[in-house]
N, C-alpha and C positions, 0 to 999 in steps of 0.2 A: 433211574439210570443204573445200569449192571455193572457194578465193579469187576466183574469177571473178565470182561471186555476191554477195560481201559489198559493193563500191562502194571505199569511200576508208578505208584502216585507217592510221592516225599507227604509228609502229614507231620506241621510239628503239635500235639496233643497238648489239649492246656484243659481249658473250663467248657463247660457247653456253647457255651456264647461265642457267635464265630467273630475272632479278632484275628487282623492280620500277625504274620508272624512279627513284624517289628511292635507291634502294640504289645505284643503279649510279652515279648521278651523284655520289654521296656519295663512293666508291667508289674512282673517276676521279678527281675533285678531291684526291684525298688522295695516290694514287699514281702518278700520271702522269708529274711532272716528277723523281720520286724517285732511283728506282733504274735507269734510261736514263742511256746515255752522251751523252745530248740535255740531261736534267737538270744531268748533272756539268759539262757545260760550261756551262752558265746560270748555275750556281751558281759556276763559276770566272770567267767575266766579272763577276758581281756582286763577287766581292772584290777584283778590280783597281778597279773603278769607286769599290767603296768608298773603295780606297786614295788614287783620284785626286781624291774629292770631301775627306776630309781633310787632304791635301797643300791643296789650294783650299782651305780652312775656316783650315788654320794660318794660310797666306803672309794672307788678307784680312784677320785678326783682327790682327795684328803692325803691315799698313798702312796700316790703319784708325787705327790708333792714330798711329800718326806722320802720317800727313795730318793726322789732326785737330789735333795740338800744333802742326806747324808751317804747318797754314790760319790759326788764330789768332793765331802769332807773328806771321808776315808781316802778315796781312791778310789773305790771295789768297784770292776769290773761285771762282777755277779751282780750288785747291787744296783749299778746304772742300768743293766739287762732288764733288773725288774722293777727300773721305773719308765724304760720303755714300752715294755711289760702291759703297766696300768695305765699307761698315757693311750696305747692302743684301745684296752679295753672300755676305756672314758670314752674314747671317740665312736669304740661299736655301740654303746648304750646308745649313745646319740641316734644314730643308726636308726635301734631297734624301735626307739621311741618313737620316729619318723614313722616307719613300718608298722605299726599298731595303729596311729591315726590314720595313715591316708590307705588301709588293706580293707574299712570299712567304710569310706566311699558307697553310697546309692551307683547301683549302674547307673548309662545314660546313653544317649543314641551312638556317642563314639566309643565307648568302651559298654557295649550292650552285656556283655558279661560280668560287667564287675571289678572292680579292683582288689578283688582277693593275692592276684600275684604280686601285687605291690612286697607285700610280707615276705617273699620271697628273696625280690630283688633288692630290699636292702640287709637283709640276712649274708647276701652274697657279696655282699660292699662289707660288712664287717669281716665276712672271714681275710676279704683282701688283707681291710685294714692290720688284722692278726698276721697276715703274712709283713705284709711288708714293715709295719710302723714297730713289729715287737718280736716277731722272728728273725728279719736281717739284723736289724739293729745289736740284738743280742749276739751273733753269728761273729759281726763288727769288733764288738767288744773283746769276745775272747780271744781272736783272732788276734786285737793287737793287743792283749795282756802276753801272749806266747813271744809276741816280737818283741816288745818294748820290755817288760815285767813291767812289777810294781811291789811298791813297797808301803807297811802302812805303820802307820804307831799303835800302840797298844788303845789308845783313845779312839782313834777311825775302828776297830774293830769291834769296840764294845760300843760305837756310838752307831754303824750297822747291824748290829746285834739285835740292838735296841729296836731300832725300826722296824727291820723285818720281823721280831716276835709282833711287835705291836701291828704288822702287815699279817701275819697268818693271822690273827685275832679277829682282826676285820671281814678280809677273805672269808675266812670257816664262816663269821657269821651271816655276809652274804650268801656262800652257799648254802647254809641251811636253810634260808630264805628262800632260795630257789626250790631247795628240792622238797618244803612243803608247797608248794606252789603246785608242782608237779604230782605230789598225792594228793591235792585237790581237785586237781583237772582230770583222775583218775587213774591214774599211776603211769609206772615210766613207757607204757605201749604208746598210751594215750597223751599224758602228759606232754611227751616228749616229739607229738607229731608237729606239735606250734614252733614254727623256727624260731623265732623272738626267746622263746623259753628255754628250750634246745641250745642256743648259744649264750643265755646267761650263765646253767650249767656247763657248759665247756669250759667258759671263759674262770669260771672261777674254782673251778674244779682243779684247772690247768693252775692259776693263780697259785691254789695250796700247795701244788708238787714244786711249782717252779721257786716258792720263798722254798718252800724245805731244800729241794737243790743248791740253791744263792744263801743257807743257811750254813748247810754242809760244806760246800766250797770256803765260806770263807771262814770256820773250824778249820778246816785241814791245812787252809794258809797260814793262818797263826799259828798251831802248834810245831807244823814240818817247815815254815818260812819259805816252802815253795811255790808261786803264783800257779802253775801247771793247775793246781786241784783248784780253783775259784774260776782259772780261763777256763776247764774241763766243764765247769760247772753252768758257763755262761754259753758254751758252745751247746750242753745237754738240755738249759732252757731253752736255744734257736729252734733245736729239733724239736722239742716237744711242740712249742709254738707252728713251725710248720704241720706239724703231723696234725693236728687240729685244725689247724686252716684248707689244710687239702680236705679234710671228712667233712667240713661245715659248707665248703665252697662246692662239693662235690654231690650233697644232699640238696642244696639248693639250685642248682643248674640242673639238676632228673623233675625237682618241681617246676621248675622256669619252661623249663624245655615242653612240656605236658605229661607230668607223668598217672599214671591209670588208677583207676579207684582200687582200694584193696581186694587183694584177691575173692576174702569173703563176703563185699560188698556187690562183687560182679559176681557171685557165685548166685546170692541172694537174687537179681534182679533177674539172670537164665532160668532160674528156677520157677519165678514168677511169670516169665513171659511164654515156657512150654507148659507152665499150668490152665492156659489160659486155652477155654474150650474150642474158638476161632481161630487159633493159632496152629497154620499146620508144623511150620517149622522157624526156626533160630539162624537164619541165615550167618547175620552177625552181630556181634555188640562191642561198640567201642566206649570205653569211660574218658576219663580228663579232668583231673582238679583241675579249677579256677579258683582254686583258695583255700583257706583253711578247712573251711567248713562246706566249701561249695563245690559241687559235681555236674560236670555234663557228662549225660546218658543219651547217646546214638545208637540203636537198633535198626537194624532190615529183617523183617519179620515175612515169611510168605502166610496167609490166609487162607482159610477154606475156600473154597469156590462157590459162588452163589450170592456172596452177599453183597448189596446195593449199597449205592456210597452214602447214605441217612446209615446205615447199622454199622460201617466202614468208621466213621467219625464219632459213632458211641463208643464202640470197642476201645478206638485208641483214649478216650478221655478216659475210660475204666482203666484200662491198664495204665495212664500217666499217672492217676490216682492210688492206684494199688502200689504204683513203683515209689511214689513220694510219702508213700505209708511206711513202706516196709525198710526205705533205703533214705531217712530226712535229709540227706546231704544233698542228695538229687535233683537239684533247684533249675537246671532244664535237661526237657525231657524230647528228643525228638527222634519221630518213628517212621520211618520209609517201610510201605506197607504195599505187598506185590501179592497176585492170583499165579500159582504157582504156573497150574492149567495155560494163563495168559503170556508168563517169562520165556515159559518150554518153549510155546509157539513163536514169541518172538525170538529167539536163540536157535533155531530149528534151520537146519541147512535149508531149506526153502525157502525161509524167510531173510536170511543172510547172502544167499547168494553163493556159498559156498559148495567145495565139490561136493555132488550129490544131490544137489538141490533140484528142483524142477526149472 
């Protein structure tokens, strides 16, 4: 049978063996990321990341606690901020941890693609969680240090002193934690594409500015006795907290949403698909994460003319092949494959009915 003749046939390209598209796709999702040296190393970043979001989860829950006793002893306003602060960020660990286990889920017939966006969606739950449980909160406080003031004794000040050094202590040394983590996975282009990871560095990056802020504020209230520099100080951790939540909340809703493989990844698979000698032309190609590590590739390819649908079905399994060579993230691959000769004719006022037609 002549492919020349049939018009526009969808083909999703998998293995020689003709399975339908739901087998295959079932197929794919199950075993793609499995047993590949591509897999084992996914699965070996995921347990460093692990490690590094529970290193984070300890140190926040430890000084969360002591912010909180000693915001209250003193008073300080900056200090209850930043145990808002860590109480937030305890809960986004929580979060990410959820999101590391269920983003490697096996597909399966109702989520045929996968649970790679799972990572996403609760990346986008901690950045809330940083808006709301440690940016207003903090906003709250300085707000009403400027209404109410306060006052501390020399003992509240050196007993918040205390804490917060012993909170940047911690902080620094989760973040160093993260951000080897991060030169492991291969540095910050790459490292930092995994949300999970992405927001431990945020989160504790933000952490060290926000004690040194809540450090400084409350210096400037003991020596000058005016609350103004601690409220200042608790107002300038809301913001930073916001400004953080809107970038983390805002990179995950472009992944959620479907955002497009990278540029030099689709650069990669045009390249491959006009090298290809049956191929007359590149209609279109659309990408789509499905996950950290996973890619859907949609092409509309037109064809030479001539060729019968046995060499029609070779073709595309070479070229699925060549594109999951050259592109491993590329885990389905599906090709709508048209006779240029056959599209013209069906698009041709003749054949449409349009003026000019016969």
């Amino acid at each position: 049978m002549s492919h020349a003749g049939g018009g526009s046939r969808p083909l999703v390209s998998g293995t020689a063996s003709k399975e339908t598209p739901e087998r295959e796709t079932d197929r794919a999702g199950r075993g793609q990321d499995s047993g590949t040296a591509a897999g084992q190393e996914h699965r070996k970043a995921d347990r460093g990341t692990r490690i590094t979001v529970l290193v984070a989860l300890a140190a926040n829950l430890v000084i969360a606690a002591a912010k909180a006793v000693g915001g209250f002893v003193a008073g300080s306003p900056a200090l209850l901020s930043e145990a808002a602060h860590s109480v937030a960020d305890s809960m986004n660990e929580v979060f990410l941890l959820a999101a590391l286990r269920r983003s490697r889920r096996p597909a399966d017939r109702r989520h045929p693609f996968g649970y790679g966006k799972e990572r996403f969606f609760w990346s986008l739950l901690a950045a809330v969680g940083i808006f709301v449980m440690g940016g207003c909160f903090s906003f709250f406080q300085g707000v009403e240090a400027l209404r109410t003031g306060a006052q501390e004794e020399l003992g509240g000040y050196v007993a918040g002193l205390i804490v917060l050094g012993v909170a940047l202590f911690a902080e620094g040394a989760s973040l160093l934690r993260a951000l080897y983590q991060v030169r492991r996975q291969g540095g910050v282009t790459a490292g930092l594409r995994d949300p999970a990871l992405r927001t431990v560095v945020a989160e504790d990056g933000t952490a060290v500015l926000g004690v040194t802020l809540a450090m400084t504020g409350m210096i400037l209230h003991m020596v000058t006795g005016q609350v103004v520099w601690e409220a200042c100080a608790s107002l300038a951790i809301g913001t930073l907290l916001v400004y953080v939540a809107y970038r983390l909340g805002r990179e995950a809703r472009d992944q959620l949403i479907g955002e497009a493989a990278d540029p030099e990844a689709s650069g990669r698979i045009r390249s491959l698909l006009r090298a290809q000698p049956e191929i007359d032309s590149v209609e279109a190609l659309f990408t789509m994460k499905t996950g950290l590590d996973s890619t859907l590739v949609a092409a509309r390819v037109d064809l030479m003319p001539g060729l019968d649908s046995e060499r029609v079905e070779e073709v595309a399994v070479r070229i699925k092949r060549s594109i999951a060579h050259a592109v491993p993230e590329a885990q389905q691959i599906f090709l709508d494959v048209t006779d240029r000769l056959a599209r013209e004719a069906a698009e041709s006022p003749a054949a449409t009915g349009e003026r000019g037609g016969a």
